[in-house]
C-alpha positions as a Markdown table, in Angstrom:
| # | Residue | x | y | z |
|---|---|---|---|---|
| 1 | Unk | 129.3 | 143.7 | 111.4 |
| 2 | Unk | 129.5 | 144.1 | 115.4 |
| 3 | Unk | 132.3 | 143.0 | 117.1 |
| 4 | Unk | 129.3 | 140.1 | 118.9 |
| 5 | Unk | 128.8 | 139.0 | 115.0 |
| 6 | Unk | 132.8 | 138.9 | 114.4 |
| 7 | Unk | 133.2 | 137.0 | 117.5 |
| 8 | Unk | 130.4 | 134.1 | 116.8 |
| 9 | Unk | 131.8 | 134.2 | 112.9 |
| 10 | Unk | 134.7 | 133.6 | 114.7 |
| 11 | Unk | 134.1 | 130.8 | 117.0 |
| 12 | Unk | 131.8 | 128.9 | 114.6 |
| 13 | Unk | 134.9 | 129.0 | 111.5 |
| 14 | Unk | 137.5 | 127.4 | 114.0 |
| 15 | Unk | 134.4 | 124.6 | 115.0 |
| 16 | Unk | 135.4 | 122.6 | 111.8 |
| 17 | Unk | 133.6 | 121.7 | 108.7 |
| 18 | Unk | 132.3 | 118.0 | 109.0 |
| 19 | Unk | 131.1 | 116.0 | 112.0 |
| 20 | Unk | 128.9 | 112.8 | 111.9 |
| 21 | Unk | 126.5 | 112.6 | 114.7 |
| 22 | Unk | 126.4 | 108.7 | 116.7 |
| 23 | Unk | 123.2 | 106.8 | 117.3 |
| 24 | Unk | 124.6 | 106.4 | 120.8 |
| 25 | Unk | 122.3 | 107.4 | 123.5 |
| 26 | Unk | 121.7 | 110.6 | 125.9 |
| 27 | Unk | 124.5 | 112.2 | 127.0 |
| 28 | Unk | 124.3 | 113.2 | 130.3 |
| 29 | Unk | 127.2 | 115.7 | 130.4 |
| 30 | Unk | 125.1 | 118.0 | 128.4 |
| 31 | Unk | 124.0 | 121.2 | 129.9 |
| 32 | Unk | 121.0 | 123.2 | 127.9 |
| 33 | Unk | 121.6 | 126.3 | 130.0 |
| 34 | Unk | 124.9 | 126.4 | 130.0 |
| 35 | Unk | 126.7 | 129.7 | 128.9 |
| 36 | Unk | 128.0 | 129.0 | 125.2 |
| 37 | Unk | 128.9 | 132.1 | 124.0 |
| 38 | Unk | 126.2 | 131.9 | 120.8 |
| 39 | Unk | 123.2 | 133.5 | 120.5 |
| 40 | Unk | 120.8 | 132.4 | 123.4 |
| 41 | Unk | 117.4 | 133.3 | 120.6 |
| 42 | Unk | 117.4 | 132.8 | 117.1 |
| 43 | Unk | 117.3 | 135.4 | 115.0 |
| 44 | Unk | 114.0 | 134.1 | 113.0 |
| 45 | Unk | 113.1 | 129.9 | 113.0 |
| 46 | Unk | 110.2 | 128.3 | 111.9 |
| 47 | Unk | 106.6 | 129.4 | 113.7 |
| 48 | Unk | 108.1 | 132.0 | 115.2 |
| 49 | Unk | 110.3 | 130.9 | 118.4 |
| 50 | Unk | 110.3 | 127.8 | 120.6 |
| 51 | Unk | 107.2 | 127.7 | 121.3 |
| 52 | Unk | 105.8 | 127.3 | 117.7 |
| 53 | Unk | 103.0 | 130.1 | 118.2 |
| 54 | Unk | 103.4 | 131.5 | 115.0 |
| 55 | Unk | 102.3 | 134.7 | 115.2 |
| 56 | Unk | 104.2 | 137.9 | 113.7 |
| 57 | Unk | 103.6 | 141.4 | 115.1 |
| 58 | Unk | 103.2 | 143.2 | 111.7 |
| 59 | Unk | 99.9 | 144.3 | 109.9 |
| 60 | Unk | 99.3 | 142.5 | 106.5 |
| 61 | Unk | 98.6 | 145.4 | 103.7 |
| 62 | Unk | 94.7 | 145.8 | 102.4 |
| 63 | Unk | 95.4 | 144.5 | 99.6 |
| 64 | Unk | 98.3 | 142.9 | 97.4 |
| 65 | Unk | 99.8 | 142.2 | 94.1 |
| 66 | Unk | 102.7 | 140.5 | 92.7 |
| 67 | Unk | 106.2 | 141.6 | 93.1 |
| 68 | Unk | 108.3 | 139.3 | 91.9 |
| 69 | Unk | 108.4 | 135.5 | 91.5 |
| 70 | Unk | 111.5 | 133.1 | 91.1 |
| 71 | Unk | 111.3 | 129.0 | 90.8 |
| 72 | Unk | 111.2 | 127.0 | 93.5 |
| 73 | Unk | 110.2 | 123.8 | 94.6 |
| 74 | Unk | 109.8 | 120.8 | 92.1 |
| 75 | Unk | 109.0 | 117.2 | 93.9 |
| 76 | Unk | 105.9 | 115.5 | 94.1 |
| 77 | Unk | 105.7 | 114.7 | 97.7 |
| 78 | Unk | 102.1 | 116.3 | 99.4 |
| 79 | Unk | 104.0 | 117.7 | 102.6 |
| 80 | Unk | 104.9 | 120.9 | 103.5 |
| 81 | Unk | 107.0 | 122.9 | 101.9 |
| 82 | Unk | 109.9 | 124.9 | 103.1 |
| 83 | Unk | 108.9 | 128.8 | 104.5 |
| 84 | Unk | 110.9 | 131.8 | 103.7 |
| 85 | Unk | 113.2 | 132.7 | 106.7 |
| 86 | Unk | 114.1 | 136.5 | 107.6 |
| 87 | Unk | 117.5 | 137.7 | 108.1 |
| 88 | Unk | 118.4 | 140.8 | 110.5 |
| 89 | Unk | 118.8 | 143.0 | 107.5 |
| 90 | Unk | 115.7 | 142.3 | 105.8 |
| 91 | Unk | 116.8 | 139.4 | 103.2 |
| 92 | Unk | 115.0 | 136.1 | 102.6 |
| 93 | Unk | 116.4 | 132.9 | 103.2 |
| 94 | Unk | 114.6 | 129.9 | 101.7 |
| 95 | Unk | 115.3 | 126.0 | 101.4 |
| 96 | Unk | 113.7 | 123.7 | 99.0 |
| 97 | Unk | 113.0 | 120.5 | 97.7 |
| 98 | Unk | 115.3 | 120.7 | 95.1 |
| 99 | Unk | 118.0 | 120.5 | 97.8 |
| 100 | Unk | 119.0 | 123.7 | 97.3 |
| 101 | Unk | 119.7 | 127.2 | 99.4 |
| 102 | Unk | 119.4 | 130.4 | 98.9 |
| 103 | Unk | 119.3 | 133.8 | 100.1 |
| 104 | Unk | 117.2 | 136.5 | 98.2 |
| 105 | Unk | 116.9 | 140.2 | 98.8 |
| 106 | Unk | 113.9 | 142.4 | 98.7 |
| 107 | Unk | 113.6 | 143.0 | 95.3 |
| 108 | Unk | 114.5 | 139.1 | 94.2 |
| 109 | Unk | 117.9 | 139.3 | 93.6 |
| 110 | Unk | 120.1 | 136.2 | 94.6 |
| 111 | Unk | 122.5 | 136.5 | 96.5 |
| 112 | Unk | 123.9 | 133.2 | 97.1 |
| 113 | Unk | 122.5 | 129.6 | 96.3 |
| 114 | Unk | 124.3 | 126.6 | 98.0 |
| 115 | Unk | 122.6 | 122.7 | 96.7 |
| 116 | Unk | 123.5 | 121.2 | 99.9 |
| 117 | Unk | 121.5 | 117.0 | 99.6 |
| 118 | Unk | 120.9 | 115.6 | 96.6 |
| 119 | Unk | 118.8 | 113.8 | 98.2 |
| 120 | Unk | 115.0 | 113.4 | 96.3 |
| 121 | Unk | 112.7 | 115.5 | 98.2 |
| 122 | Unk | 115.1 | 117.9 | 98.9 |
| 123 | Unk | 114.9 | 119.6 | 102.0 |
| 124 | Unk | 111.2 | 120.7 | 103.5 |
| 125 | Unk | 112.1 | 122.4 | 106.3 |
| 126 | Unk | 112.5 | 126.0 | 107.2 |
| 127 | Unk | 116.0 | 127.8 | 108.4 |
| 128 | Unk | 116.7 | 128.8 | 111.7 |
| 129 | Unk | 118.6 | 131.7 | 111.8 |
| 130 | Unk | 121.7 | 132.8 | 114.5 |
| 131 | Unk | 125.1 | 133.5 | 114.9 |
| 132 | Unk | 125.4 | 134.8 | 111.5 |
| 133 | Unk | 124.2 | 131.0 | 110.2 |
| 134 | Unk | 121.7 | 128.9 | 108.7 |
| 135 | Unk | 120.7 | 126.0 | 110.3 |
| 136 | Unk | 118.6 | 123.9 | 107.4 |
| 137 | Unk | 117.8 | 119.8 | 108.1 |
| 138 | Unk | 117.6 | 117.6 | 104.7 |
| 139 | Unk | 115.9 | 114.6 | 103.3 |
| 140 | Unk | 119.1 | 112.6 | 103.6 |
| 141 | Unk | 119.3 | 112.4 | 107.4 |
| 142 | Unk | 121.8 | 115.6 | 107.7 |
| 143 | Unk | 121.8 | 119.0 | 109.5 |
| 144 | Unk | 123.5 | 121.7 | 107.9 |
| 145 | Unk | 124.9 | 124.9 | 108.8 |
| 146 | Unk | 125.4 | 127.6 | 106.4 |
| 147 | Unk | 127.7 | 131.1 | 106.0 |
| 148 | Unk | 124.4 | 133.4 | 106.1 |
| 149 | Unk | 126.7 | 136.1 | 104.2 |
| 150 | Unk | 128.2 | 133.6 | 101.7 |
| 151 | Unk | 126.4 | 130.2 | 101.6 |
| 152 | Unk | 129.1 | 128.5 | 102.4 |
| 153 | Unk | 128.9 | 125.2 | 104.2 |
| 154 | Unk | 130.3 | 125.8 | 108.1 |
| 155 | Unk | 129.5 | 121.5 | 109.5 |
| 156 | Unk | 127.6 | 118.9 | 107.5 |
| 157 | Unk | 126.2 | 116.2 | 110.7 |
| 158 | Unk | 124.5 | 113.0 | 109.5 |
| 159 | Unk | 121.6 | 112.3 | 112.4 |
| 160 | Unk | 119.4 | 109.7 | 110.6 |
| 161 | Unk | 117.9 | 108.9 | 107.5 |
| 162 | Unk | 115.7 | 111.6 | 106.6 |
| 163 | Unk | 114.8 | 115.4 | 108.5 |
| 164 | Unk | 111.7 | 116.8 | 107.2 |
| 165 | Unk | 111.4 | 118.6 | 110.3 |
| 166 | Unk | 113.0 | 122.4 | 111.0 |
| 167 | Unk | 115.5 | 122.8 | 113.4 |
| 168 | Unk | 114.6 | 124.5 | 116.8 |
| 169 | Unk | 117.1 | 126.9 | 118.1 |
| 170 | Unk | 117.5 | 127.7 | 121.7 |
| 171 | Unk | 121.3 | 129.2 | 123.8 |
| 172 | Unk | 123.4 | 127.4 | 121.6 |
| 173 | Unk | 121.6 | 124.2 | 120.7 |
| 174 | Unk | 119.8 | 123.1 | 117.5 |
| 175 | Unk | 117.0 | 120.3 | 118.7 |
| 176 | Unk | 115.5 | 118.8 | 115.5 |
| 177 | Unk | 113.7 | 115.5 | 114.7 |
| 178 | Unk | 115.3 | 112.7 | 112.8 |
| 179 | Unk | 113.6 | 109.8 | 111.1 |
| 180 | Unk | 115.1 | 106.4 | 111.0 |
| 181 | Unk | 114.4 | 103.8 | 107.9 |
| 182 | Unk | 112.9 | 101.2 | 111.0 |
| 183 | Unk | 110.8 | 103.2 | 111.4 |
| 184 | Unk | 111.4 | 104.7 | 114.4 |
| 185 | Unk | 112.7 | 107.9 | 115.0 |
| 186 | Unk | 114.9 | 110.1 | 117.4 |
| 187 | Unk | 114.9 | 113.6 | 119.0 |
| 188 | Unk | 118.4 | 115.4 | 118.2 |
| 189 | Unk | 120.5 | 118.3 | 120.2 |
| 190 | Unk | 123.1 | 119.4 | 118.4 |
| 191 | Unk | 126.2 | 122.0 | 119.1 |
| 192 | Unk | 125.2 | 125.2 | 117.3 |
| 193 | Unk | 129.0 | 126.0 | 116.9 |
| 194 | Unk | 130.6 | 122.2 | 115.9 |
| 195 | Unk | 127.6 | 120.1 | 114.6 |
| 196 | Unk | 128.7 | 117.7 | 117.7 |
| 197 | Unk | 125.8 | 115.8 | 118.7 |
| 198 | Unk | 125.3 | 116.8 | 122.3 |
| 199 | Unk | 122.2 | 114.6 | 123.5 |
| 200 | Unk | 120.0 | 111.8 | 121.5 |
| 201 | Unk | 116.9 | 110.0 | 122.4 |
| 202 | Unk | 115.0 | 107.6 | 120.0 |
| 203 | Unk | 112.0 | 107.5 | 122.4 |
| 204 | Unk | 109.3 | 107.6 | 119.0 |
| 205 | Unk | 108.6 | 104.5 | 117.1 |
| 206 | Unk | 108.0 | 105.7 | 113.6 |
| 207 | Unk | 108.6 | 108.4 | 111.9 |
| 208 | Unk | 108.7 | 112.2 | 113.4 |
| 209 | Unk | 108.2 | 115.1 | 110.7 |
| 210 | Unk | 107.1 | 117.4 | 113.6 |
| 211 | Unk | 109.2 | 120.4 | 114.8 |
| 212 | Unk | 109.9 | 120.4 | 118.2 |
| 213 | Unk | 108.5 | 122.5 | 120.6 |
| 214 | Unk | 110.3 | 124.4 | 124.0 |
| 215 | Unk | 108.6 | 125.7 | 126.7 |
| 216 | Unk | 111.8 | 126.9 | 128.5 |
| 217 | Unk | 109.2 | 128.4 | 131.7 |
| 218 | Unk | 107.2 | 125.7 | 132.1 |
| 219 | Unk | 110.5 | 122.9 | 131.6 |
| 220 | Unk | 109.1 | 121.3 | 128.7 |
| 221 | Unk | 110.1 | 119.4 | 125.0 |
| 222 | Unk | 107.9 | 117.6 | 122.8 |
| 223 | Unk | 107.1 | 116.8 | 119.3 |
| 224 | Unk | 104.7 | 114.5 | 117.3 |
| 225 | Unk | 105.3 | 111.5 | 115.5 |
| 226 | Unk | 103.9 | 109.5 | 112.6 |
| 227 | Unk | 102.9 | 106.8 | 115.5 |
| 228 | Unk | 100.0 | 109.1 | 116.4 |
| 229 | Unk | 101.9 | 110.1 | 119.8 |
| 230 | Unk | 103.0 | 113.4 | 121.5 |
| 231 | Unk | 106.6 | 112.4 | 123.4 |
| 232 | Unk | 107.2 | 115.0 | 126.3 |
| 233 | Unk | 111.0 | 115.5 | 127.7 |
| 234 | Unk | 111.5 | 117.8 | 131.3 |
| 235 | Unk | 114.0 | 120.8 | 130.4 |
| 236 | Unk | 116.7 | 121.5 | 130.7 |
| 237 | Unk | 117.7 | 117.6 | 132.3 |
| 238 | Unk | 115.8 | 116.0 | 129.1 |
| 239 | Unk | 114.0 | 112.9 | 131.5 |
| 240 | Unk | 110.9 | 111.3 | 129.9 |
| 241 | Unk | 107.9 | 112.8 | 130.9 |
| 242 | Unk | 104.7 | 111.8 | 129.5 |
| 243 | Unk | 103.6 | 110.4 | 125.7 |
| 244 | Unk | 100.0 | 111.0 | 124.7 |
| 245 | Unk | 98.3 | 109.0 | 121.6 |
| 246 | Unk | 96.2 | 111.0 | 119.6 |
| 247 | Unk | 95.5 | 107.7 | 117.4 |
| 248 | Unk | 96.7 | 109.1 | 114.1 |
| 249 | Unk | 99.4 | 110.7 | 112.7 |
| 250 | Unk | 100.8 | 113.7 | 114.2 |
| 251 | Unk | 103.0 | 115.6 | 111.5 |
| 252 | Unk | 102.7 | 119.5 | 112.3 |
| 253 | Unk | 104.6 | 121.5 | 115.0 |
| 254 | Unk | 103.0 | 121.7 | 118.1 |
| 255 | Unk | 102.4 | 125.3 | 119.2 |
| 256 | Unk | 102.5 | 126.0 | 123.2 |
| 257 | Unk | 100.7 | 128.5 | 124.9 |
| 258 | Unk | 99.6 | 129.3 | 128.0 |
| 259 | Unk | 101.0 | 126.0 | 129.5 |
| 260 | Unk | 98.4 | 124.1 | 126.6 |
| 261 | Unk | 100.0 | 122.4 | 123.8 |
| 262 | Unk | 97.9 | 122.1 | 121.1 |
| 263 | Unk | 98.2 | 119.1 | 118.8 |
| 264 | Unk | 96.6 | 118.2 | 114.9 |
| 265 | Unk | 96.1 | 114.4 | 114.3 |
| 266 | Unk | 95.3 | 112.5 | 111.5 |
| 267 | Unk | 92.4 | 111.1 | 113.7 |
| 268 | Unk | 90.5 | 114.2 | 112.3 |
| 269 | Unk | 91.2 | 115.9 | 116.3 |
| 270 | Unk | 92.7 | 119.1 | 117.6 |
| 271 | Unk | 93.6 | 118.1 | 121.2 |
| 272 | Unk | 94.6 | 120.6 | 123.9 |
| 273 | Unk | 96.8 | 118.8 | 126.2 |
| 274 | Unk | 98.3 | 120.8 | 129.7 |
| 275 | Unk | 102.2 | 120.4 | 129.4 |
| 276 | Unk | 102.7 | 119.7 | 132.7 |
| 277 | Unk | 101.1 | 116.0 | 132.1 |
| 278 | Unk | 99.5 | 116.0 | 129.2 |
| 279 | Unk | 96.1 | 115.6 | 130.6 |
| 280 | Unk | 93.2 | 117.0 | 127.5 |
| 281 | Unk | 91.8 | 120.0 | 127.8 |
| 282 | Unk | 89.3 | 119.4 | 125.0 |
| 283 | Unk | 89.4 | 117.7 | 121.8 |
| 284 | Unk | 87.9 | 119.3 | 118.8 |
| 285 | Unk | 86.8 | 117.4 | 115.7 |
| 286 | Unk | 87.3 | 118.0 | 112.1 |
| 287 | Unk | 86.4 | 116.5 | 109.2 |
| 288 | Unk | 89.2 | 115.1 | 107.8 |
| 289 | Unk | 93.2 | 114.6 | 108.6 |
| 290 | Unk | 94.9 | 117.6 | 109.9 |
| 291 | Unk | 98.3 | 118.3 | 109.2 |
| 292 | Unk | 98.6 | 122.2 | 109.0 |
| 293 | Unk | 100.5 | 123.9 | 112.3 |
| 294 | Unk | 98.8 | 125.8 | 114.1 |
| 295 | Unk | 98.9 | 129.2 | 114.9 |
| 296 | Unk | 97.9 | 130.9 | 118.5 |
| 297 | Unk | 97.4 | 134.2 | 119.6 |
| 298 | Unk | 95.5 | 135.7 | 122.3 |
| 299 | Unk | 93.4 | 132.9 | 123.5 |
| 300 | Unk | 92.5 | 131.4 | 119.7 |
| 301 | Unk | 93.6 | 128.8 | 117.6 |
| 302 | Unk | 93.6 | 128.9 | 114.5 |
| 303 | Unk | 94.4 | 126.1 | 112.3 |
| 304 | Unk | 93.1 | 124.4 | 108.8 |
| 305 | Unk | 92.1 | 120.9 | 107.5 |
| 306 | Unk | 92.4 | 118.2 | 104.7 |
| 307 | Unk | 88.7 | 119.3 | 104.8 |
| 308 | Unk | 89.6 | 122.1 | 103.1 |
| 309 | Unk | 88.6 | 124.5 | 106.3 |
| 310 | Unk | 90.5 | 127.3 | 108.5 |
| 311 | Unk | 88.8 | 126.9 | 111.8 |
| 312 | Unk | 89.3 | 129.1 | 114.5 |
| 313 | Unk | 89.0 | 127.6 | 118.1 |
| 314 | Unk | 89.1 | 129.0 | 121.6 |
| 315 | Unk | 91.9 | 128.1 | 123.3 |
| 316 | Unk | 90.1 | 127.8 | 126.9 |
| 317 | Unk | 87.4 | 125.6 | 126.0 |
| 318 | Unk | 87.9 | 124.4 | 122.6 |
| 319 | Unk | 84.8 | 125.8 | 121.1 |
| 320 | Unk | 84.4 | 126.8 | 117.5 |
| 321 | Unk | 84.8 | 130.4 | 116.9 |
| 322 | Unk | 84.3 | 130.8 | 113.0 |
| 323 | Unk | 85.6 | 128.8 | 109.9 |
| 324 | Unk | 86.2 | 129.3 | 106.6 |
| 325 | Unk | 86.2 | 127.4 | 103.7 |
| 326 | Unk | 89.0 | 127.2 | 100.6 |
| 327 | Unk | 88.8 | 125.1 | 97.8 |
| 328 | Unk | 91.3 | 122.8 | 98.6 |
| 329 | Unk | 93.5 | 121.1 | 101.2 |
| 330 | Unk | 94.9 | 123.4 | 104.2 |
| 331 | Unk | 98.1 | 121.2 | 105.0 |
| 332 | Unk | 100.8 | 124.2 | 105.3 |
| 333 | Unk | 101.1 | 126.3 | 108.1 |
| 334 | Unk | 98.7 | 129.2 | 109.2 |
| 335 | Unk | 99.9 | 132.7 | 110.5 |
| 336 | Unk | 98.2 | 135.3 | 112.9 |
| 337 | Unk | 99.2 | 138.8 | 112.8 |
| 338 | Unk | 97.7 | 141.6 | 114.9 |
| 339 | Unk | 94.1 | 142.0 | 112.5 |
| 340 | Unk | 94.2 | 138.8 | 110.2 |
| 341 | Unk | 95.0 | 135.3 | 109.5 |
| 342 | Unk | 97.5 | 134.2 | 106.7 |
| 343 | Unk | 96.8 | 130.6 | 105.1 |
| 344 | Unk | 97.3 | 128.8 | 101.9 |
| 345 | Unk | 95.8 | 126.7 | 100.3 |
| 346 | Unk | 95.5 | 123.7 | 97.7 |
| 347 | Unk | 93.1 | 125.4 | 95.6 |
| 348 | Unk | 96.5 | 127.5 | 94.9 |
| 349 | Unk | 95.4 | 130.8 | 97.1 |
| 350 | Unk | 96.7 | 132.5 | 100.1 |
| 351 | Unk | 94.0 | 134.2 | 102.1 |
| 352 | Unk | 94.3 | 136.7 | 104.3 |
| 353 | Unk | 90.7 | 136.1 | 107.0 |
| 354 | Unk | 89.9 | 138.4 | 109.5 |
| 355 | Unk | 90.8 | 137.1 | 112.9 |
| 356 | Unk | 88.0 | 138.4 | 114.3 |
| 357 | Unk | 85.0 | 136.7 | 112.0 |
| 358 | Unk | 87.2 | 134.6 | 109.6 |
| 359 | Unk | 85.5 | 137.2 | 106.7 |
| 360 | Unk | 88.1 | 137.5 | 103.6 |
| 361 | Unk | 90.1 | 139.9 | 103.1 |
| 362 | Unk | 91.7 | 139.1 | 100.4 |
| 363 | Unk | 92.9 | 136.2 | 98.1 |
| 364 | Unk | 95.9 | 136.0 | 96.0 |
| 365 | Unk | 96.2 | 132.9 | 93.5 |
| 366 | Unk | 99.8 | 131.6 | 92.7 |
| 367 | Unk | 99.7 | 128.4 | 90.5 |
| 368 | Unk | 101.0 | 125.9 | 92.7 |
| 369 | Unk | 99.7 | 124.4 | 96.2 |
| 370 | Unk | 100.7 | 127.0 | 98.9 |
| 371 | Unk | 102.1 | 125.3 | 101.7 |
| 372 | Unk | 104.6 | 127.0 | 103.3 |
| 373 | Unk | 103.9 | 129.5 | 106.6 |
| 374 | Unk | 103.3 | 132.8 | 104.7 |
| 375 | Unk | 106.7 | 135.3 | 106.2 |
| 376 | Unk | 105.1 | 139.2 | 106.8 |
| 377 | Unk | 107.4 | 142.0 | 107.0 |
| 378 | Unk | 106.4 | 146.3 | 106.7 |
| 379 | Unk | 106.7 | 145.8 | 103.2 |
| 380 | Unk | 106.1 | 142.5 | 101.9 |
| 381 | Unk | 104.3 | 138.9 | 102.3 |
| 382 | Unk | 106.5 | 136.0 | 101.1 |
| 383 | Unk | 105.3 | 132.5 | 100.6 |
| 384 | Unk | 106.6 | 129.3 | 98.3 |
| 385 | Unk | 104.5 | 126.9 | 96.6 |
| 386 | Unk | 104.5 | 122.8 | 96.0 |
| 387 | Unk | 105.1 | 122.4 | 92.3 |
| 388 | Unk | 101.9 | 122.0 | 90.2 |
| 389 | Unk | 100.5 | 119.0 | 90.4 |
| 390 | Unk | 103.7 | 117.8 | 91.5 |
| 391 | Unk | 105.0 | 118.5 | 88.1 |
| 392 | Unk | 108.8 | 118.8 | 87.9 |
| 393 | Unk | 109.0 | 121.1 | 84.9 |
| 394 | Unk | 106.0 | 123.1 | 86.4 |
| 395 | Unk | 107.7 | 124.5 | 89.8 |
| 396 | Unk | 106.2 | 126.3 | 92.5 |
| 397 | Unk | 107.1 | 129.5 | 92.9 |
| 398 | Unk | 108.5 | 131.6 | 96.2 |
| 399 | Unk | 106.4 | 135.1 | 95.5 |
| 400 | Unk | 107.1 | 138.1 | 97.1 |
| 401 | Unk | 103.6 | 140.2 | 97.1 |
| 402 | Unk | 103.8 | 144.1 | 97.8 |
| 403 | Unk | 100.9 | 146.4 | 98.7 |
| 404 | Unk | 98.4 | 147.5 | 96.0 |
């Protein structure tokens, strides 16, 4: 370990083990920028970064097959699943819906396995990884921080009722959403190191499953929430900025780029909305709910539908570049990489499109819904499953699929 890691390791053990967060409101001591010693980018989070783009700089093989497989997730709720989370020496970390942990190396070995809710859908979000820790919200209102070497729990913080969302990590400071039993809900910053809740604001009125978004240039925050609005906070001083009602749900992370944020509704819209004000750009129409995140990479959107299609839009002008068609549901979370598009779906494949055309590549069918963002590294694709047909004693599976 380097003597950075020993001294984070460090600093993080002597933080303390349990802290329960206050529904008290902002707290205007807080400081985003200031130094903290901790890592100021994560390791690996959810989409990517901050900004939720979603896009990983590594080629996807010609072709796959089956590695390995091990047991996952077992509920019966339709959302997301959990994503398998890199670690800086080429493990796996991945949180389910059975509550549990774990860390898996390359060839499926586990390493460790920590149940940290017993809470009923477990946990659906996706681990943010720094200063040798997982950072992993949970179905019973609580953010946890993990050992990434041994599993062990570093702080437990109760925020709210339930966190489907995952944790974004930026200098220090875990922002996450929280959902309240109101409904209403709450946008979270939390103290990497201690668990201390450092800033609260419970601007949304229902439910927010969305992962926030940062756009540290352009001095924005925002998420979506299950009241069909966008809610937009200045950075670093955290001020209300701007809402915008989509008029129906608005579940996935956001993804920014290029000053656009671009948002999926349940109104059956894409919306393109600028940042600064959260003016539209362009609204593009579906024909269902949409619920899948979003990826974007040089000046396309790609994204997929409860119509069963991967669309790909330009980002400028929100015209239809190509779509494909599964045979199912596209509610997980799509991936660009530098020649193709990665996407599951509820007909129980991942695909593999060609960014250029949306032409298949390839197609590799699991058992379960795939709904999880598929995780690409030189030598592997990862992705986990829902359980089939929600079936308990029929899990999904987290695969691991090697070049052919």
């Amino acid at each position: 370990m380097t003597g950075a890691g020993q001294t984070r390791r460090a600093f993080l053990a002597a933080a303390g083990t349990a802290v329960v967060g206050s529904l008290a409101g902002c707290q205007s001591e807080f400081d985003p920028l200031a130094s903290t010693g901790l890592d100021e980018h994560a390791a690996t989070q959810f989409r990517q970064g901050p900004l939720n783009q979603g896009y990983q700089d590594v080629s996807v093989p010609a072709s796959v097959t089956e590695a390995w497989s091990v047991p996952a997730n077992r509920g019966d709720h339709t959302a997301a699943k959990g994503s398998p989370a890199l670690t800086p020496d080429g493990d796996v970390v991945l949180a389910d819906d059975t509550g549990r942990v774990r860390r898996l190396s390359p060839d499926g070995e586990v390493r460790w396995a920590t149940t940290i809710t017993e809470a009923t859908r477990g946990s659906h979000g996706t681990a943010a990884i720094a200063n040798d820790t997982a950072y992993v919200g949970t179905y019973d209102g609580a953010l946890s921080a993990l050992d990434l070497e041994t599993g062990q729990r570093r702080w437990r913080t109760e925020l709210g009722d339930a966190i489907g969302a995952s944790p974004t990590y930026y200098n220090g400071t875990l922002y996450t959403a929280v959902e309240h039993a109101a409904p209403s809900g709450s946008l979270v910053a939390v103290d990497a190191a201690s668990g201390e809740v450092q800033w609260r604001d419970g601007w949304p009125t229902n439910h927010p499953h969305s992962t926030a978004a940062l756009d540290v240039e352009r001095g924005r925050l925002l998420f979506g929430s299950n009241d069909g609005k966008v809610y937009t906070w200045s950075f670093p001083d955290l001020e209300r900025e701007w809402t915008y009602d989509t008029g129906g749900d608005v579940k996935a992370p956001i993804p920014i780029a290029d000053g656009v944020a671009v948002v999926p509704s349940w109104a059956a819209t894409v919306t393109a909305l600028d940042v600064a004000d959260g003016s539209v750009r362009w609204e593009f129409q579906t024909g269902q709910d949409n619920m899948c995140a979003p990826a974007v990479h040089d000046g396309t959107v790609y994204v997929g539908s409860h119509d069963d299609n991967v669309y790909a839009i330009d980002l400028a002008t929100g015209e239809e570049e190509w779509r494909f068609e599964t045979g199912g549901w596209v509610i997980g979370s799509v991936v660009a990489t530098p020649e193709h598009v990665l996407v599951g779906s509820y007909d129980t494949h991942l695909y593999a499109l060609d960014r250029a055309d949306g032409s298949e590549t390839w197609r590799f069918e699991g058992r379960g819904h795939a709904t999880s963002a598929p995780l690409v590294t030189e030598a592997a694709v990862y992705y986990a499953e829902r359980a089939v047909n929600g079936e308990s004693d029929t899990p999904g599976l987290c695969y691991k699929l090697g070049p052919t």
